[in-house]
C-alpha positions as CSV (number, residue, x, y, z in Angstrom):
1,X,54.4,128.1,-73.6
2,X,51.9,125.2,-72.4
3,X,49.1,126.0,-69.8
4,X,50.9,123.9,-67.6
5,X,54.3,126.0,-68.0
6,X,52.2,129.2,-67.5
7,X,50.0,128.0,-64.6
8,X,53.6,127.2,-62.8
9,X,54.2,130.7,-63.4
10,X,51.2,132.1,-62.1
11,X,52.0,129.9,-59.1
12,X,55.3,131.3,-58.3
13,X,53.9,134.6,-58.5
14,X,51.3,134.1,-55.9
15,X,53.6,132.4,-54.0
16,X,56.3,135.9,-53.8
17,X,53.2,138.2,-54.1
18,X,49.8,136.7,-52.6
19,X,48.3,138.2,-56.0
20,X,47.7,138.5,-59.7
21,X,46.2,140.7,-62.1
22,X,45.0,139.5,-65.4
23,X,46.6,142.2,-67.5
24,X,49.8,142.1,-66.0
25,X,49.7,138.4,-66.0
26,X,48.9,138.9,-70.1
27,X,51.3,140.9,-70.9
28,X,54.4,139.0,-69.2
29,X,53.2,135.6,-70.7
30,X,52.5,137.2,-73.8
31,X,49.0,135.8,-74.2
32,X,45.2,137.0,-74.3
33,X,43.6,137.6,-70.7
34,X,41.3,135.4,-71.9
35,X,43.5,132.4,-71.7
36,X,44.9,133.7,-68.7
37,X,41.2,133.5,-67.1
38,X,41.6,130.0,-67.9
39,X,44.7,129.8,-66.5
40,X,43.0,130.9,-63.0
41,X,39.9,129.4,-63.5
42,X,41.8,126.4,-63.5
43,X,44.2,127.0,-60.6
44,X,41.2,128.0,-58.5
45,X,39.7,124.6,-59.5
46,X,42.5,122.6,-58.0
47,X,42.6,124.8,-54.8
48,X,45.6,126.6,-55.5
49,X,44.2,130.7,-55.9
50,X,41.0,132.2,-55.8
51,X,39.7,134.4,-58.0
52,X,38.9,138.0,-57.2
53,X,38.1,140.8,-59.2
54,X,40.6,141.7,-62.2
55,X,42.9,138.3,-60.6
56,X,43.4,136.3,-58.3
57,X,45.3,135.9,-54.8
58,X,46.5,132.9,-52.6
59,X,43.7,130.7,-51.6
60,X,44.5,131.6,-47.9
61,X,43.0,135.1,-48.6
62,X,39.5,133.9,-48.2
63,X,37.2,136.3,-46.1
64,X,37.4,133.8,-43.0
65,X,40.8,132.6,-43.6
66,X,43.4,134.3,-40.5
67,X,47.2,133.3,-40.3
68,X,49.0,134.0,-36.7
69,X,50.4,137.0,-36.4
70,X,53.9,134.7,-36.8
71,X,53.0,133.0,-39.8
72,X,52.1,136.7,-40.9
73,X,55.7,138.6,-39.3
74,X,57.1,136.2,-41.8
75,X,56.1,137.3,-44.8
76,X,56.8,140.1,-46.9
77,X,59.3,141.7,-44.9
78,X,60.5,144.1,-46.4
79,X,57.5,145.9,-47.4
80,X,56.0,145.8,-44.0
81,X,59.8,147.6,-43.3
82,X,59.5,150.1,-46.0
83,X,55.9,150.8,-45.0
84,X,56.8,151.0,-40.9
85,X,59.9,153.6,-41.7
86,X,57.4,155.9,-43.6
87,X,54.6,155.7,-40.9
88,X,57.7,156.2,-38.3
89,X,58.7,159.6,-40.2
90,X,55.1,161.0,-39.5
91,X,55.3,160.6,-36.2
92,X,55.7,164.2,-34.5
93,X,57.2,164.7,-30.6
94,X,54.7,164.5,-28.1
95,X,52.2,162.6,-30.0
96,X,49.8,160.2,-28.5
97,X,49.2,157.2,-30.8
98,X,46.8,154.3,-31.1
99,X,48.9,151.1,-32.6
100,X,46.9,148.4,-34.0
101,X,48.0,144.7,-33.4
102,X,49.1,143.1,-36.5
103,X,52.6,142.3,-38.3
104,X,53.3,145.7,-40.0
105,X,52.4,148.0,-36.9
106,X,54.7,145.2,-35.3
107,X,57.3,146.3,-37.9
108,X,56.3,150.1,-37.1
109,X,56.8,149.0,-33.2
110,X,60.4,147.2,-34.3
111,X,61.5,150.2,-36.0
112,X,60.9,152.5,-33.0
113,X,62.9,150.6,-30.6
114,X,65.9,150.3,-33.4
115,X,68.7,151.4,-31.6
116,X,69.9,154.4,-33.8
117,X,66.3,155.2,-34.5
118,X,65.3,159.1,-34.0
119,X,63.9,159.6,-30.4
120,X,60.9,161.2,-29.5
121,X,58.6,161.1,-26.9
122,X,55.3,159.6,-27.6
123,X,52.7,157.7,-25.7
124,X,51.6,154.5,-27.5
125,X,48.3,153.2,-26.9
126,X,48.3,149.6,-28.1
127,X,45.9,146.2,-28.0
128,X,48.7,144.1,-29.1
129,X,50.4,142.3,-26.5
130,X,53.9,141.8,-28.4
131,X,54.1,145.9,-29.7
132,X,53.6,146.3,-25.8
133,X,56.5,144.1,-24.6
134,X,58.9,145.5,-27.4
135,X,58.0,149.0,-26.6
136,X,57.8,149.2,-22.8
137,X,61.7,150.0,-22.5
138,X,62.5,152.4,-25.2
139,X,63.3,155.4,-23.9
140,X,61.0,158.6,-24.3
141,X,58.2,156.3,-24.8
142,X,55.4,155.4,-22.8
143,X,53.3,152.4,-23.8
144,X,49.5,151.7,-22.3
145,X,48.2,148.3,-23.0
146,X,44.6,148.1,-23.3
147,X,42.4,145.4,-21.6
148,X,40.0,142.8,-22.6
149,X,40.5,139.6,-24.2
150,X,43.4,138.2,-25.7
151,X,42.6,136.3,-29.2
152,X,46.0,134.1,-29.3
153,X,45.9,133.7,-33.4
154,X,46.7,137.6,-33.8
155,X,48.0,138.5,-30.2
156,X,44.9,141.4,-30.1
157,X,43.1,142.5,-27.3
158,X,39.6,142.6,-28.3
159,X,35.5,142.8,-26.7
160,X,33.5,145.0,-25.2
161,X,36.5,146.2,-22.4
162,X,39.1,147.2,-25.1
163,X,36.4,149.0,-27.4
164,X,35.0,151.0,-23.9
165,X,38.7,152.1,-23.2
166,X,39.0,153.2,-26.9
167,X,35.8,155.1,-27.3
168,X,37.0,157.1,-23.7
169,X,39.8,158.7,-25.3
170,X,41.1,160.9,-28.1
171,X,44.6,160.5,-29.4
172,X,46.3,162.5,-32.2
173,X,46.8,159.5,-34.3
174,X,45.5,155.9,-35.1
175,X,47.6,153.6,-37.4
176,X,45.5,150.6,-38.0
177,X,45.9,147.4,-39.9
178,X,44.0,144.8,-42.0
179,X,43.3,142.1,-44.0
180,X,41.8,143.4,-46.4
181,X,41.1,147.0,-47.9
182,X,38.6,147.4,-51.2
183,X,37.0,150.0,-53.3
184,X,33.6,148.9,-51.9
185,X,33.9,147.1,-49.0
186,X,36.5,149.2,-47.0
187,X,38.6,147.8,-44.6
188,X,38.1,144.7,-43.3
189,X,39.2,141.6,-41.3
190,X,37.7,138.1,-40.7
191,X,36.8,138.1,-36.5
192,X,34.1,140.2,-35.4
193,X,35.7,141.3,-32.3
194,X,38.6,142.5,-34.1
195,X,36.3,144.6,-36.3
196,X,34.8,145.7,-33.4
197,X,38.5,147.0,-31.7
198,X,39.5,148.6,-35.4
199,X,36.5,150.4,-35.9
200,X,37.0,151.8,-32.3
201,X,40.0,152.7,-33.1
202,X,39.0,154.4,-36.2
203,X,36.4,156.2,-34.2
204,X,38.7,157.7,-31.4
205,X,41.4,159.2,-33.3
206,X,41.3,163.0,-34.7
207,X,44.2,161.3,-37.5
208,X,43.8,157.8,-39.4
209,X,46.2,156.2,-40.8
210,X,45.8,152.8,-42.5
211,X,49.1,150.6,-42.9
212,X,48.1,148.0,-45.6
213,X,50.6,146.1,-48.1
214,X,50.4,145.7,-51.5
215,X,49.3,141.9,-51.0
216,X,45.9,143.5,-48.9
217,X,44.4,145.7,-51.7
218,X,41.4,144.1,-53.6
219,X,40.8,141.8,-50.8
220,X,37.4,141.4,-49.1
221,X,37.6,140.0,-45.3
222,X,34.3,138.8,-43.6
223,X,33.6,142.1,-41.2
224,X,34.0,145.5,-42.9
225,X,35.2,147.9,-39.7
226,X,35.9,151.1,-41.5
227,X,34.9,153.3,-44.8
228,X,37.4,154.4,-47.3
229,X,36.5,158.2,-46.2
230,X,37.2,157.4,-42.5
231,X,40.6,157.4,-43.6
232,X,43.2,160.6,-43.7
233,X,46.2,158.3,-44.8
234,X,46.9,154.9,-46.6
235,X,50.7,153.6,-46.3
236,X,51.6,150.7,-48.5
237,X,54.3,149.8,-50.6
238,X,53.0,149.4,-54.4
239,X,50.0,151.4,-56.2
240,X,46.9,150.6,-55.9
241,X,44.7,149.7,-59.1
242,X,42.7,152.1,-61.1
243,X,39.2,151.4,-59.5
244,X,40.7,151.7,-55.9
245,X,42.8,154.5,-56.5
246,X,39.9,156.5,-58.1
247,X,38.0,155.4,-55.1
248,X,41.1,156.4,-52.6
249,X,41.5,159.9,-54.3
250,X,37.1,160.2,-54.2
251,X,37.8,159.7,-50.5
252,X,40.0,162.3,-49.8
253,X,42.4,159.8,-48.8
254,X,46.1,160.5,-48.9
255,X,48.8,157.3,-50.9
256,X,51.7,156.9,-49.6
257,X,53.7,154.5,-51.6
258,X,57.2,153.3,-49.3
């Protein structure tokens, strides 16, 4: 195969995936990982990935990079599904619950108001302005929206109001988002004020739990907002790698793989 047949490859795969590991990358192409470093050095080169550690992911994963939340809803679907229907199963009657803004706790908030889906009562404590409008007329649910200011790229409410009402209260369960989650760095995501809401939320809750796709593990976002051991739970939708698993299970945290 010529580099230019495999770097088409490696192209279609960040395309479906967002990433790319060298040894997997190796052993479908049946070459060295050295050549496939070339391979990304190369792609990286011409703007097309950027290299991480072990791989590479789509060049719109830099630390400062943010799609909207619609550019977001539309990609990977199904896994934010599969993730949202396992976070949905943990959910007990009567349980208060912190919902972060982002596209898979919207999926979590779209499989709650499914018609069909299993009815409990909760009260949902949310910063996301769409989770809020989709939520506010299922039955047995009550939905708080907090305050503060609304960034219009993710739909989040964020500052020094939303993180007050946060720290002020104690639910029985967070279930947070982010762009990025990494053996060293955490959780992350590129605004500061987002940060800033997370790790409140992080902070309030007596239960964790961290809803992250497969796309999100490696990556390293501009503001770290929580430590791996500030976690209970992780919910994604394919293994993590060796280094971040170790890590994960160092942690205490618990994998869920949907």
């Amino acid at each position: 195969m010529y580099a230019a047949e495999r770097q088409e490859h490696v192209l279609g795969r960040i395309r479906a995936e967002r990433r790319v590991s060298v040894a997997a990358l190796a052993t479908e192409l049946d070459v060295t990982t050295e050549t496939v470093r070339r391979d990304l050095d190369a792609l990286e080169q011409l703007g097309h990935v950027r290299r991480v550690h072990g791989g590479a992911v789509a060049a719109d994963l830099g630390s400062l990079v943010e799609a909207t939340l619609d550019a977001r809803s539309g990609e990977r679907i199904e896994a934010k599904r599969a993730i949202a229907a396992a976070v949905s199963a943990m959910l007990g009657d009567r349980s208060t619950i912190v919902v972060d803004a982002g596209s898979t706790t919207g999926a979590l908030a779209a499989a709650l108001a499914e018609p069909g889906a299993p009815r409990r009562r909760l009260s949902v404590i949310t910063n996301a302005l769409p989770i809020a409008a989709q939520l506010q007329t299922v039955d047995g649910i009550e939905t708080t929206l907090i305050g503060g200011r609304l960034r219009g790229v993710t739909s989040a409410i964020v500052g020094a109001t939303a993180v007050a009402q946060l720290l002020a209260l104690r639910p029985d369960v967070a279930i947070i988002g982010a762009n990025g989650l990494s053996a060293d760095f955490g959780l992350s995501t590129p605004d500061e004020d987002e940060a800033a809401t997370k790790a409140a939320m992080v902070r309030c809750a007596r239960h964790r739990i961290a809803v992250v796709d497969s796309s999100k593990l490696g990556i390293e976002s501009l503001h770290a907002f929580a430590a791996l051991d500030d976690l209970d739970v992780l919910v994604t939708d394919a293994a993590p790698d060796a280094e971040l698993a170790d890590a994960l299970r160092a942690a205490g945290v618990e994998v869920v793989i949907a």
